[in-house]
Every structure is written in structure tokens, then in C-alpha cells.
C-alpha positions as CSV (number, residue, x, y, z in Angstrom):
1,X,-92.3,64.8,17.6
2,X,-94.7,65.0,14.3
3,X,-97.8,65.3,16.8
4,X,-95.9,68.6,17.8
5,X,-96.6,69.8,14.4
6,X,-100.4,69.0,13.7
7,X,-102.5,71.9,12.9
8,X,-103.9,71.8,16.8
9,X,-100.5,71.1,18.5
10,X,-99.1,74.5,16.5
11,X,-102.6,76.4,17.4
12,X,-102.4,75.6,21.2
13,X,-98.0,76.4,21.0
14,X,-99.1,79.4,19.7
15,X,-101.5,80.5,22.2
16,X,-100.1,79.3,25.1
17,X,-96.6,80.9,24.1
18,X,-99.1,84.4,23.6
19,X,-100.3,83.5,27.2
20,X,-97.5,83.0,28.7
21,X,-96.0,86.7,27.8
22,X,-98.9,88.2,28.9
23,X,-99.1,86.3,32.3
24,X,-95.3,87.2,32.3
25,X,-95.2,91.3,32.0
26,X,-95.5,91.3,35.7
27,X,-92.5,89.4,35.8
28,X,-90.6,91.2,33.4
29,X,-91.3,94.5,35.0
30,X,-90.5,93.5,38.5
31,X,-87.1,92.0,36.8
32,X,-86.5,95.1,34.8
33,X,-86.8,97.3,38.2
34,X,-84.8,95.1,40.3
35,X,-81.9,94.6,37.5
36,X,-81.4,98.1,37.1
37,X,-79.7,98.2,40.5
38,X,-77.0,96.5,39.3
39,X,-74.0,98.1,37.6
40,X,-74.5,98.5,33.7
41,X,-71.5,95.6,33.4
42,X,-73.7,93.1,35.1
43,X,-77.3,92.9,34.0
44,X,-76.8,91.4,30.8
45,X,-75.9,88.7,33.2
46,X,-78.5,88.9,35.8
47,X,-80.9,88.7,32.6
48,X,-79.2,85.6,31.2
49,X,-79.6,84.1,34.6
50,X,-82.8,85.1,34.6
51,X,-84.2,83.1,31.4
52,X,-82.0,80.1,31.9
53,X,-83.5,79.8,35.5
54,X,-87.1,80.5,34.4
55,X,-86.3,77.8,31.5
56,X,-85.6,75.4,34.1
57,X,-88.1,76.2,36.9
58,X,-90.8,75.4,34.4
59,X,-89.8,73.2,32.4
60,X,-88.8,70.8,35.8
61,X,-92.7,71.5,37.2
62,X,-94.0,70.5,33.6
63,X,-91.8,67.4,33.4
64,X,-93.0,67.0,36.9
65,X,-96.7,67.3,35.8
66,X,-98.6,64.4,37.8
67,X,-97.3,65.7,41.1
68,X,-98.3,69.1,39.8
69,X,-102.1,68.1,39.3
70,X,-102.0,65.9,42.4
71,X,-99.4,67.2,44.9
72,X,-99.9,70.8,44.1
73,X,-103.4,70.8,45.5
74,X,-103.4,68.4,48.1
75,X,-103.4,69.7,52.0
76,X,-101.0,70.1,53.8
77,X,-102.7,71.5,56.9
78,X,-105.7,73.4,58.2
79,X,-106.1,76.8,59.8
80,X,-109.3,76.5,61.6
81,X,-111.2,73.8,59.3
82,X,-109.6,75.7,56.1
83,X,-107.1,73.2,54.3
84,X,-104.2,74.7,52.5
85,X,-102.2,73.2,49.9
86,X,-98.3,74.0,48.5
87,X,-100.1,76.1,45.9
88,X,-101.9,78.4,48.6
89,X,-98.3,78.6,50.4
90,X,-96.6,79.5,47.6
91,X,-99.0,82.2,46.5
92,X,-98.5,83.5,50.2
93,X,-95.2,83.5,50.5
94,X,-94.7,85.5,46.9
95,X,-97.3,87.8,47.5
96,X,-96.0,88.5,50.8
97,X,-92.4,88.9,48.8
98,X,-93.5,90.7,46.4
99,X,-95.0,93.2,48.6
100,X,-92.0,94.3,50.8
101,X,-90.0,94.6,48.1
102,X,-92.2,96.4,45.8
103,X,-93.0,98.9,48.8
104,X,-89.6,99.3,49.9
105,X,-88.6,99.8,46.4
106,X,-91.3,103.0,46.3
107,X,-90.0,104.0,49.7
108,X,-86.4,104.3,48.4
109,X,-87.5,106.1,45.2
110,X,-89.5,108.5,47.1
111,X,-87.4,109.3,49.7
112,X,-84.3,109.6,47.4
113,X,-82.2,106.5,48.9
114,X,-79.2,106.7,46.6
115,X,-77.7,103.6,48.3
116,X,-78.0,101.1,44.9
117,X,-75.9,103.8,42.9
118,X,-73.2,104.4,44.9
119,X,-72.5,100.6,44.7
120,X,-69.0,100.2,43.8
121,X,-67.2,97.5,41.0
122,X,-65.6,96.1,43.7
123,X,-69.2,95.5,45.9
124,X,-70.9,94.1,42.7
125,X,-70.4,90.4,43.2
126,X,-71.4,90.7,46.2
127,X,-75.0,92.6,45.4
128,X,-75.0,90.4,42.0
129,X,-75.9,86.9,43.6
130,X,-78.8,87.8,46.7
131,X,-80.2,89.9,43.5
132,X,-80.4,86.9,41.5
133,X,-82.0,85.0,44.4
134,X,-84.9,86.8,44.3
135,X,-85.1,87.0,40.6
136,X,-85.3,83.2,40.6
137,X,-87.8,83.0,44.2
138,X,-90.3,85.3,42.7
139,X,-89.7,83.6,39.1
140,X,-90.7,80.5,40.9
141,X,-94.1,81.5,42.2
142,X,-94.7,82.9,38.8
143,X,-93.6,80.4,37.3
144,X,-96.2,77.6,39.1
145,X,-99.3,80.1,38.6
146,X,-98.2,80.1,34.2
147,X,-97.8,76.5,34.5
148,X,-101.2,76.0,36.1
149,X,-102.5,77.8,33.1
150,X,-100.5,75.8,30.4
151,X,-101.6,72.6,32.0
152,X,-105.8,73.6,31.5
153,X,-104.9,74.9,27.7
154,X,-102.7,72.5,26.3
155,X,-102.3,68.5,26.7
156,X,-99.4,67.4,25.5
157,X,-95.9,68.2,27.6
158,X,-94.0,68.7,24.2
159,X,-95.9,71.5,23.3
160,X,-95.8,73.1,26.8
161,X,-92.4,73.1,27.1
162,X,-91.4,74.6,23.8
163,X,-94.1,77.5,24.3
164,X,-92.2,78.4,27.7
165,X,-88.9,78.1,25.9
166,X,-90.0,80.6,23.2
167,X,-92.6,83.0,25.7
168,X,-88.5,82.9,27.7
169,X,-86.8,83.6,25.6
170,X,-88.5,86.6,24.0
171,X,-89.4,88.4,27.2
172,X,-85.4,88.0,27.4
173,X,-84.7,89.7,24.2
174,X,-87.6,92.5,25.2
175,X,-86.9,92.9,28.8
176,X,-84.0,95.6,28.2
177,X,-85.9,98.0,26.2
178,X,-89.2,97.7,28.8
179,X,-86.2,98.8,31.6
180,X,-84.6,101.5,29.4
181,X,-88.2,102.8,29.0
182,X,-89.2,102.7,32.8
183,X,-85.7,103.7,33.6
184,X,-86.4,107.2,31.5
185,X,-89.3,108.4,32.8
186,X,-89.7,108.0,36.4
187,X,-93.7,108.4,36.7
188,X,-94.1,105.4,34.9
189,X,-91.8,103.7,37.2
190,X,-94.1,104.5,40.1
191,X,-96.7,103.2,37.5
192,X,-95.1,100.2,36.8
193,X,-94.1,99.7,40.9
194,X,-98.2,100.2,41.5
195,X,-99.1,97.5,39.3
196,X,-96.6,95.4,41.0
197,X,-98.3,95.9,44.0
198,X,-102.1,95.1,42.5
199,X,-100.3,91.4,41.6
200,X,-98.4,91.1,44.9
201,X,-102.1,91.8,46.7
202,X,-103.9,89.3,44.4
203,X,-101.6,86.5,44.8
204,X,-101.9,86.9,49.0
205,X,-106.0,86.9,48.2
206,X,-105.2,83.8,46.3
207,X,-103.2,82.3,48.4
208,X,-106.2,83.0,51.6
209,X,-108.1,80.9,48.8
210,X,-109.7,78.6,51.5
211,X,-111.0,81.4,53.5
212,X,-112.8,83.1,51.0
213,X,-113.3,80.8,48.0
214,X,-113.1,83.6,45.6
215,X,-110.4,85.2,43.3
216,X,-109.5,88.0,41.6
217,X,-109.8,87.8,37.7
218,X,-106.6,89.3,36.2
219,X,-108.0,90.5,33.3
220,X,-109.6,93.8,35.3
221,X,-105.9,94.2,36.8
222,X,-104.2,94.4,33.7
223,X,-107.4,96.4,31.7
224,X,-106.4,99.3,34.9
225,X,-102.6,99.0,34.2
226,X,-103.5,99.2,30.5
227,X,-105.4,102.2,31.0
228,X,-103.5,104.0,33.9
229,X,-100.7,103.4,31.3
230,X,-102.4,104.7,28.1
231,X,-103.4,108.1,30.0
232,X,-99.3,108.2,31.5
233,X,-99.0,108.3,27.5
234,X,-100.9,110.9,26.5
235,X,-99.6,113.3,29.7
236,X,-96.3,112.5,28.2
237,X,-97.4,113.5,24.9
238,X,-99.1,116.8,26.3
239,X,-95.9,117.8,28.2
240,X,-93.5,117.0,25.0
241,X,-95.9,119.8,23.1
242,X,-96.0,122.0,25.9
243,X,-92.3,122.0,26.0
């Protein structure tokens, strides 16, 4: 425990706890969308689920560290001479995930599918749970591509762990005001659904990895978002004075 409190352990904590937020806004926005098709009386659970599940999913691959170097990359099969590994699966199968739903989820917004608000009390339970589900599957692929990250930055487990705890448990505490915000203005919703679509499209390209042997640096995905955002801003401003 007193290594986790040298000068370096508390220099990487802090940077990989920064990291870890920032690699987790796509997550949080694709949670704030999805939990605000619940009733009102419910996503204060979902949410709660939500960080005690991502808690858990990464602090089990952490703990589970050597497979993670080892198992994580090692093929499973080939597709014509190209090996893939778990990782390339699982950046498939979330990409692939997080495409249908962020499509359909446009779809229903722009053809005015009313369906998730005329839910009843009496159907929540039974909308609450499959929600959940996919809160926690998409989590998970998010989860092993932060993890990834956390392994190349810092080296002791200790320090890992308590950076996910805290990088949880603040995109908990911040994740209702980023879905009251999106919530209110319905352009950046569509914004916010777009840039879910830019990270569902790089993690299939990742996952095609052994076909192409490139990637797509997610710092020029989130510099667009950041800038398609900042001018959403200022037409939100201009329309305010206007009014």
C-alpha cells in the first residue's frame, strides 16, 4: 500500500484516472441516451448498475492481467491467412452493437417512434433489465479497450484499479447532467448519436485489425466531436440572441 503513495504511483493514478474519463465520454453518452428511455423512477438505478458493473468488469480483467497480455492477443482462428484474437472479436462484435443501436436509435428519433414513452409503470421491469444488458455488453468492450490503455501507462495493479474506481465513479456522479443537457436540446442529441457512430465504425476497423494492419487514432475523432460540438454552441448562442 505505501508504493501506492510514492510521488510516481500518485502521478500515473492521476493520469490514468484523467484517461480513463476521457476514453469513457463515449460510454457515458451512449449510457445517457439509452437511460433516458426508462421511466424517470428508474435510471437512478440503471446508473447505479451501471458503475457497480463497470467497477467490476475492469477491475476482474485487471486482476486477470496475465491472461490479458497473453490470452487477449493470442489467435483464435484465421480468415484466409489473417489470425484473430478475443480482442479483434470483441471489437467486432461491439462495433457491430454499437452500430445497430446507435442507427436505430436515429431512426426512431427521426421518424418520431414514440414507443419508449408510452412505456407504462407496470412494463418498466420488464424494459429495466434487457436495457441493463446492453449497458453492461457495450461497457464490457469498452471496458477491455481502457484497460488495454491502463496496462501500457501504469505498472502496478493497485494503482490501476483505484484509477478505474475513481474515473467510475465520477462519470457516475456527471452522467445525469450530460443526459439532462442532451435530453434538452435535441440537435445535440443527433450530435451526440453521430459521434457514437464515428466509435462504433472505428472499433469494427479495429477489430478487421489483421486485414489492414492500421488504426484509427482517436484523438482526430474526438478533436471533430469537439469541434462539431463547439460550433452546436455558438448556433445555440446565436439563436438564444435572435430570440
Amino acid at each position: 500500500m505505501h508504493a501506492l503513495f510514492n510521488f510516481d504511483s500518485l502521478v500515473s493514478l492521476l493520469t490514468l484516472t484523467v484517461l480513463e474519463i476521457v476514453l469513457g465520454i463515449d460510454n457515458v453518452i451512449f449510457v445517457s441516451i439509452l437511460i433516458g428511455r426508462l421511466p424517470a423512477a428508474r435510471q437512478l438505478d440503471a446508473r447505479r448498475v451501471w458503475m457497480i458493473a463497470g467497477i467490476l468488469i475492469r477491475s476482474g480483467l485487471l486482476l486477470g492481467l496475465g491472461w490479458l497480455v497473453t490470452g487477449g492477443n493470442r489467435e483464435v482462428f484465421s480468415v484466409g491467412g489473417r489470425g484473430f484474437s478475443i480482442r479483434n472479436l470483441i471489437m467486432l462484435a461491439g462495433g457491430l452493437f454499437l452500430l445497430y443501436k446507435t442507427v436505430r436509435e436515429i431512426h426512431e428519433k427521426l421518424e418520431g417512434d414514440l414507443q419508449e414513452d408510452q412505456t407504462g409503470s407496470g412494463q418498466s421491469g420488464s424494459s429495466f433489465w434487457p436495457l441493463v444488458g446492453q449497458l453492461v455488453l457495450v461497457d464490457t468492450v469498452f471496458s477491455f479497450d481502457s484497460i488495454v490503455t491502463a496496462v501500457g501507462l501504469a505498472q502496478q495493479i493497485a494503482v490501476m484499479i483505484t484509477a478505474v474506481v475513481l474515473a467510475m465513479i465520477l462519470m457516475f456522479f456527471f452522467s445525469q447532467t450530460i443526459a439532462d443537457f442532451i435530453n434538452r436540446r435535441p440537435t445535440v442529441k443527433i450530435l451526440a448519436l453521430s459521434f457514437l457512430l464515428m466509435i462504433g465504425f472505428s472499433l469494427f476497423f479495429e477489430g478487421l485489425e489483421p486485414f489492414h494492419h492500421t488504426h484509427i487514432d482517436k484523438g482526430y475523432i474526438y478533436f471533430s466531436m469537439a469541434f462539431a460540438f463547439g460550433v452546436e454552441l455558438l448556433n445555440t448562442r446565436m439563436r438564444k440572441k435572435t430570440r
